[in-house]
FIMAR-223524 format. One record per residue (C-alpha): x, y, z; residue in one letter. Coordinates in steps of 0.02 Angstrom, whole numbers, padded with zeros to 5 digits. Example, Ala and Ser with C-alpha at 12.3 -4.5 7.8 and 13.67 -1.06 7.14 Angstrom:
BEGIN
[vexlo [00615, -00225, 00390], a]
[vexlo [00684, -00053, 00357], s]
***
This chain:
BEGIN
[vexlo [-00563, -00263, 01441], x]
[vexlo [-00548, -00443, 01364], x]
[vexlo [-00693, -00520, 01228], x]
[vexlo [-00697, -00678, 01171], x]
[vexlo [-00789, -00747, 01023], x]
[vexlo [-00801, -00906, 00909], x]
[vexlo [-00815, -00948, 00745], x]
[vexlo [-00894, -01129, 00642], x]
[vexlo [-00826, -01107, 00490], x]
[vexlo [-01002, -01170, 00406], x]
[vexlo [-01083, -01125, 00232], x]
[vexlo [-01187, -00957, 00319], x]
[vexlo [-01030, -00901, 00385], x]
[vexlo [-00908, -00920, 00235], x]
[vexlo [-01062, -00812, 00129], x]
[vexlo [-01051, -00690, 00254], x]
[vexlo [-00881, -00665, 00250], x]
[vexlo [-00884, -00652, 00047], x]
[vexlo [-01016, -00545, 00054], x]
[vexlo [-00913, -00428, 00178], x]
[vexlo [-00772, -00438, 00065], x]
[vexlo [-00850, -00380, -00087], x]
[vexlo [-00943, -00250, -00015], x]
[vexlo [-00796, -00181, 00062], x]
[vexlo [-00618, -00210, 00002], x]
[vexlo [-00672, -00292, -00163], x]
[vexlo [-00809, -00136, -00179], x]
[vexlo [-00717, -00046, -00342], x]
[vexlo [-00681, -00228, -00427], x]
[vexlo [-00842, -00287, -00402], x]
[vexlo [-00950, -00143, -00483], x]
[vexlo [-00815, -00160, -00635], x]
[vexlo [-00847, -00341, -00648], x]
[vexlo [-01026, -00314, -00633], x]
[vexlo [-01049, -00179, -00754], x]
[vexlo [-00951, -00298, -00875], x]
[vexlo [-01072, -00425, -00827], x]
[vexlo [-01217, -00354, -00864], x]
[vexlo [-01195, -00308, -01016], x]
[vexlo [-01121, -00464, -01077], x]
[vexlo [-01270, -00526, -01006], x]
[vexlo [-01379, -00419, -01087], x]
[vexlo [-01303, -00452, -01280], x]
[vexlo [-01352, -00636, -01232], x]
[vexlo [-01496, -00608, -01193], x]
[vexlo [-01526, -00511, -01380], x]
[vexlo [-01435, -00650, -01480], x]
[vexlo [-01560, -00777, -01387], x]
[vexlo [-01703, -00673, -01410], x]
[vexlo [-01689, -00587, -01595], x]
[vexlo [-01763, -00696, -01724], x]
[vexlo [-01616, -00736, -01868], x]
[vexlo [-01650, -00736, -02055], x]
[vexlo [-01730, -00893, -02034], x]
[vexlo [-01860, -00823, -01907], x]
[vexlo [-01846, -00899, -01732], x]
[vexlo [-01736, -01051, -01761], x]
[vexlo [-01679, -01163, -01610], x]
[vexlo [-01500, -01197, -01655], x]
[vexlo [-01329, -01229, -01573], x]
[vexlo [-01295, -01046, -01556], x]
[vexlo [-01466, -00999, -01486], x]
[vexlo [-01461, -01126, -01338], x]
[vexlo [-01277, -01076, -01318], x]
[vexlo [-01315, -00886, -01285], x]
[vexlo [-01478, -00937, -01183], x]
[vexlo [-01377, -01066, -01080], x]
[vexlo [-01242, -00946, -01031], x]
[vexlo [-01353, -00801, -01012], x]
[vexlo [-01431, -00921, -00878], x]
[vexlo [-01280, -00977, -00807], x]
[vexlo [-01249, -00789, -00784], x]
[vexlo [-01391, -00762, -00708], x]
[vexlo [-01377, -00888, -00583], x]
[vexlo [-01186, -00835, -00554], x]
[vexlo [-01236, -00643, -00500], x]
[vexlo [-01383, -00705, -00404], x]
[vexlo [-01260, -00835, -00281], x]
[vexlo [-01114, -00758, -00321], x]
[vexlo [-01082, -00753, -00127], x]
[vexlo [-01132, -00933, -00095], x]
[vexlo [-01032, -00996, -00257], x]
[vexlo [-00868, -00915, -00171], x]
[vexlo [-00913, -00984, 00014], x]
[vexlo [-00900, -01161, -00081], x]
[vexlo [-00743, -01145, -00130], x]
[vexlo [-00682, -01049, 00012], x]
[vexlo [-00725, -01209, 00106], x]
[vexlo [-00634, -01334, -00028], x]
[vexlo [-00482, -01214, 00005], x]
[vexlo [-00491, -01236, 00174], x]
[vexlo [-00365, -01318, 00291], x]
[vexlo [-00429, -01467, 00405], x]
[vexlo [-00424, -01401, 00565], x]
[vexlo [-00501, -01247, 00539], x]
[vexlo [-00676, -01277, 00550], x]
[vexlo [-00668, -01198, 00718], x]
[vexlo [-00600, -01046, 00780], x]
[vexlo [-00584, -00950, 00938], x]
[vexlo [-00565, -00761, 00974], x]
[vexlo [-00491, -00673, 01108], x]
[vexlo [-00490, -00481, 01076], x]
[vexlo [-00364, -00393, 01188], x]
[vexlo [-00298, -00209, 01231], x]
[vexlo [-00150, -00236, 01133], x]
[vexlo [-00198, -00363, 01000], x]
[vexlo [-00308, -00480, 00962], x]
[vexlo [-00248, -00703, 00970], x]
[vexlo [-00365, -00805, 00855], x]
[vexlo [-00315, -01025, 00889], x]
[vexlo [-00387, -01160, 00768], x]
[vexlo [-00329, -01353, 00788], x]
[vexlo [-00185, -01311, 00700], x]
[vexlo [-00114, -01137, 00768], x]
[vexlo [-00134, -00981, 00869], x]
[vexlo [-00080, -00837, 00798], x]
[vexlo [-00085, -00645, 00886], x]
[vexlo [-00140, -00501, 00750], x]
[vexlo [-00107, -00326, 00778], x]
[vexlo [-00263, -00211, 00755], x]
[vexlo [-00164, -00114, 00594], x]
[vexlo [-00171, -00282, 00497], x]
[vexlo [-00354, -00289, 00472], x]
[vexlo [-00407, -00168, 00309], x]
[vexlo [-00599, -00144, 00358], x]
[vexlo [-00735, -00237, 00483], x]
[vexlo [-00901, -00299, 00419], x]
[vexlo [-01042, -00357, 00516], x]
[vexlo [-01204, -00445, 00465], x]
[vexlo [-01357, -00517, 00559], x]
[vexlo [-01237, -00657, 00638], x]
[vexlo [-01068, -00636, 00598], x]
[vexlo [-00929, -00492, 00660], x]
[vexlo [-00810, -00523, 00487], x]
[vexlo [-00618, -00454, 00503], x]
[vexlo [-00558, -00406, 00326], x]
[vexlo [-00383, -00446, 00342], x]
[vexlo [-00360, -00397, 00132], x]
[vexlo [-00471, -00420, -00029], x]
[vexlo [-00442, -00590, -00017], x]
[vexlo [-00429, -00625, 00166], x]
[vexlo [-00579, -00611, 00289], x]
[vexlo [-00621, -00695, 00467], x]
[vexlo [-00798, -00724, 00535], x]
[vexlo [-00834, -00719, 00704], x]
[vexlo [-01022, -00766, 00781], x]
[vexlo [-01097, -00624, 00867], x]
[vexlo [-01199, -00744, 00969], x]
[vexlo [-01034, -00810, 01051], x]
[vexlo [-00996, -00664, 01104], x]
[vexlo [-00922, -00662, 01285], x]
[vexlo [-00855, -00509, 01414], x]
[vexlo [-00968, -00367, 01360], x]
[vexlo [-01101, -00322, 01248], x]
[vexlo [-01085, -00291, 01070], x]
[vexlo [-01131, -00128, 01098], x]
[vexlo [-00959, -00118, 01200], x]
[vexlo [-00865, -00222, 01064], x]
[vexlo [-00902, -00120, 00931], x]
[vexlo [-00847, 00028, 01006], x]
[vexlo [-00706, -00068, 01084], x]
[vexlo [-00668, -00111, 00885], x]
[vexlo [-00677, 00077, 00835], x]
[vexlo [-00566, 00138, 00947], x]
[vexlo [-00435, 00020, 00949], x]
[vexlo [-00433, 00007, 00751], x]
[vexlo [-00476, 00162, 00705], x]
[vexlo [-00599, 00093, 00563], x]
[vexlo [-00798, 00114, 00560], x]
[vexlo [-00890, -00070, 00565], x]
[vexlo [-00981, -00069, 00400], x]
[vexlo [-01159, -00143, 00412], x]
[vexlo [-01186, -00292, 00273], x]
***
């Protein structure tokens, strides 16, 4: 049996695929970070928001804790689409595009630039979201693939096609 998917490497996808990544391989890091965070978040939040001996003064130090307790607060909310940016300023022209073709003994991805076969043991965990099939190659390494394009069975079949061949449950996102 033979699939066949593609990928556009656009701003949905490139979320998708850090959102797979830190709910998966990144899953430890990320609640660490987060817990860190938080609570440097939340001591921001009482600098900005206790009066000082002065009463409630606006100063330099006030709108410094209140700007970065924003900017915080914005970071944890698009924390996915902030790394999809620069996932696509690190990314090499001639990737934009990507096929699939998912074999019994591998499967051969080909951009502009290369095709390359993969063996089923080198990906670490499989994602999947509302559009996107995401192979987690490490905690740094991910490829997305668009269920829409998918081709030579159902995805019904391809995700037990996936199972068996990897050995690794596909982890809904």
């Amino acid at each position: 049996m033979e699939f066949t998917m593609e990928s556009r490497y656009g701003k949905k996808t490139l979320v998708d695929m850090s959102r797979a990544l830190r709910k998966t391989t990144r899953k430890k890091s990320d609640r660490r970070s987060m817990i860190w965070t938080w609570i440097v978040l939340l001591l921001n939040l009482l600098f900005f928001l206790v009066p000082g001996e002065n009463g409630f003064v606006w100063d330099w130090k006030r709108v410094l804790n209140g700007g970065a307790a924003l900017m915080m607060i914005v970071i944890i909310l698009r924390q996915d689409a902030i790394n999809g940016f620069f996932a696509r300023k690190r990314m090499l022209k001639g990737n934009g595009y990507s096929r699939l073709t998912l074999g019994e003994e591998g499967y051969t991805t080909s951009t502009e630039n290369a095709t390359t076969q993969w063996n089923y043991q080198a990906l670490a965990a499989i994602g999947e979201t509302e559009q996107n099939l995401v192979f987690i190659l490490d905690k740094r390494y991910a490829q997305a693939w668009e269920k829409d394009s998918l081709e030579g069975g159902t995805m019904e079949q391809l995700r037990q096609f996936l199972t068996e061949k990897t050995g690794l449950p596909i982890t809904r996102i």
